[in-house]
N, C-alpha and C positions, 0 to 999 in steps of 0.2 A: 705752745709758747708759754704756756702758764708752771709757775711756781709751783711747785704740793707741797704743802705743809700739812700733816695726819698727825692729829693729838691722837696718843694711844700708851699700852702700859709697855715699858720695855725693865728690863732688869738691869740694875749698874754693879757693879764690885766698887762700892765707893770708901773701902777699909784700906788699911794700909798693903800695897803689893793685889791692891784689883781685888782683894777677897771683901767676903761679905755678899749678900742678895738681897738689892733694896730694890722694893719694886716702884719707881716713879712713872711719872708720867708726860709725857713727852712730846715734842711737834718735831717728831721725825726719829728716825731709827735708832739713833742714839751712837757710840756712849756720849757725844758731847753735846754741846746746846747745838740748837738748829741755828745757821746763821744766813740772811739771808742778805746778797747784793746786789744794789739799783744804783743807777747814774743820773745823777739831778741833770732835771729838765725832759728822763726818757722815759715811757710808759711801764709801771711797773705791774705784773698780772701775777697773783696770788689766787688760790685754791685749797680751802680750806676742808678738809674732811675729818668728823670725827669720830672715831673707832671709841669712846669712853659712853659709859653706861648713863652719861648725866649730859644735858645739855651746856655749852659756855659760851662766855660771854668772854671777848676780845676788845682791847684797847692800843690802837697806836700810841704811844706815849711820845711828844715832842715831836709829832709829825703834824706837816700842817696840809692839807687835805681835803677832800670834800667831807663834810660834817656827817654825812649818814653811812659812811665807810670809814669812820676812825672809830666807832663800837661797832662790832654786829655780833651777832648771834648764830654760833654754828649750831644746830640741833643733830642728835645723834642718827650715827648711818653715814654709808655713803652715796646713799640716794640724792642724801640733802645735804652736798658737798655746796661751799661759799663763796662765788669770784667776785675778786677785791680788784680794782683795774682803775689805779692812778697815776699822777703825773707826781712825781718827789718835786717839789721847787725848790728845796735845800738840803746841800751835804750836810752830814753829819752822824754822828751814830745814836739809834734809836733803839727802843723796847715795844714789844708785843708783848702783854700781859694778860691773864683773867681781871674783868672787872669785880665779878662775882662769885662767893665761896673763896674769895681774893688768900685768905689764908690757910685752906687746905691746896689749894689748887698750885697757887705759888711754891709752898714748901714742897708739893711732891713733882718739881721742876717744868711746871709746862709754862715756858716761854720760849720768846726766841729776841737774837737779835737782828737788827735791822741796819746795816752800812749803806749808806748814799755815798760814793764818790762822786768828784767833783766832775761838773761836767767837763774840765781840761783835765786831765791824770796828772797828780806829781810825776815829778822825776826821781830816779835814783830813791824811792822811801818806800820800803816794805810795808806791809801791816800783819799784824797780830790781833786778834779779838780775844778776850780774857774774859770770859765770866766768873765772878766769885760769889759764893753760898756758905750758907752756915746749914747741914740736917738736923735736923735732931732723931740720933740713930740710938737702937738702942744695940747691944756689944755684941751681936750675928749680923749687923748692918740693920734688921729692918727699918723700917720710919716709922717711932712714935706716935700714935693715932690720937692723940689726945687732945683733938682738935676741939672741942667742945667747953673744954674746961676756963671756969671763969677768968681764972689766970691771965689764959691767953686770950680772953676776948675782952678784958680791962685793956692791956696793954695792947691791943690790935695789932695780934701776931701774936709769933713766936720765936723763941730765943732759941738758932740752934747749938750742939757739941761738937759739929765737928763739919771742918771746914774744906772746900773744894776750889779748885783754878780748873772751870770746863769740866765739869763731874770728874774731876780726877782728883786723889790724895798727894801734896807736893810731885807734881810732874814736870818731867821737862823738857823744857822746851828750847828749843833752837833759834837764834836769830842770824841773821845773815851779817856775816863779817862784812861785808863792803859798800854796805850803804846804812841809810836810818831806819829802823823802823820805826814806824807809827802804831802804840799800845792803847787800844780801844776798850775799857776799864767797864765791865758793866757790873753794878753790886745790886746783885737778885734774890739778898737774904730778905725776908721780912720784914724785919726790923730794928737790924745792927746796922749799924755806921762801921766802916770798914777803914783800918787807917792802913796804907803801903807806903813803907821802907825803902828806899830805892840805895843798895850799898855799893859804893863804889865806881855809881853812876849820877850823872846829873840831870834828870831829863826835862825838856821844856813842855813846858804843861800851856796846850792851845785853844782848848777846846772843856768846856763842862757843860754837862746837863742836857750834850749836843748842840750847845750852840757857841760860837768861837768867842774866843776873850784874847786879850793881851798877851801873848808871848810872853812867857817868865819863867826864869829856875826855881825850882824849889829849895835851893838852899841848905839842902841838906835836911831839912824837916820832912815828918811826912805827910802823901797825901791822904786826906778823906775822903769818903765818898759814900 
């Protein structure tokens, strides 16, 4: 009954048309982010195993939870796989991230995201989960290693060139003609602020930061995040 989530290296075609061989690093097979679904109020069981040559450190981000299960510590192997076995008390969408090494770890993609629906399910509303990223690739795909450099430990991060929806290069995607869906926004660059355009739609913005706000149009501006 338990979750697997396996940090490990998986290879992306993250250039334009899938080419390119960027080796990142990932909570699950890949190509897209790992996404994971729980229903507030029902026990969630997570299994953490890491196949990476370094030990990591995890963080529920906007999860509220028992305190010594929102960091832990996976150490490498599968011997010394992690269960995580809580109760979500709130919908909303959430981040699993490295606490530590936060800026190589981050950029070479191992996160995931976390959906809590509601404990009554909408009606008639789809969902979609979007992750957006920025690499910094250099022009065969690899990821720039230049994690050390003062630059980017001034600025805590790094700025990347080239940008991803779900480790993909503009992809597309499908929504359902006949009802709403519900676009679950997660921005897993470093350190860019992300701003979307939304052309020729209006949509209602309900929720930030996973937790609900005020129903309102964006008015044709766009959003940050």
């Amino acid at each position: 009954g338990f979750i697997e989530l396996r940090a490990q290296r998986v290879t992306l075609g993250l250039l334009e048309g899938g080419a390119g061989s960027t080796q990142a690093w990932l909570l699950g097979r890949g190509p897209g982010p790992a996404v994971i679904r729980a229903r507030q109020g029902q026990p969630l069981k997570l299994r953490f195993i890491n196949d990476l040559d370094r030990d990591i450190w995890l963080h529920f981000f906007g999860v509220r939870g028992p305190a010594e299960l929102m960091t832990i510590n996976v150490p490498q192997g599968a011997d010394h796989a992690v269960d995580c076995v809580f109760t979500p008390p709130d919908a909303g969408t959430f981040w699993i991230a490295p606490m530590s090494d936060q800026s190589r770890m981050r950029d070479m993609g191992l996160n995931a995201v976390l959906v809590v629906e509601e404990a009554v399910p909408l009606q008639d509303v789809s969902d979609l989960v979007l992750v957006l990223d920025d690499w910094k690739l250099a022009e065969d795909g690899t990821v720039e290693g230049n994690f050390g450099d003062v630059e980017a430990m001034v600025g805590e991060g790094r700025l990347g060139n080239w940008f991803t929806v779900n480790n993909g290069f503009r992809p597309k995607l499908e929504l359902a003609r006949d009802s709403y869906t519900r676009l679950r926004i997660l921005n897993a660059a470093n350190v860019r602020t992300m701003f979307l355009l939304f052309k020729g739609q209006d949509p209602l913005l309900i929720a930030r930061d996973g937790q609900p706000v005020k129903p309102g149009t964006l008015h044709g501006k766009a959003l940050s995040l």
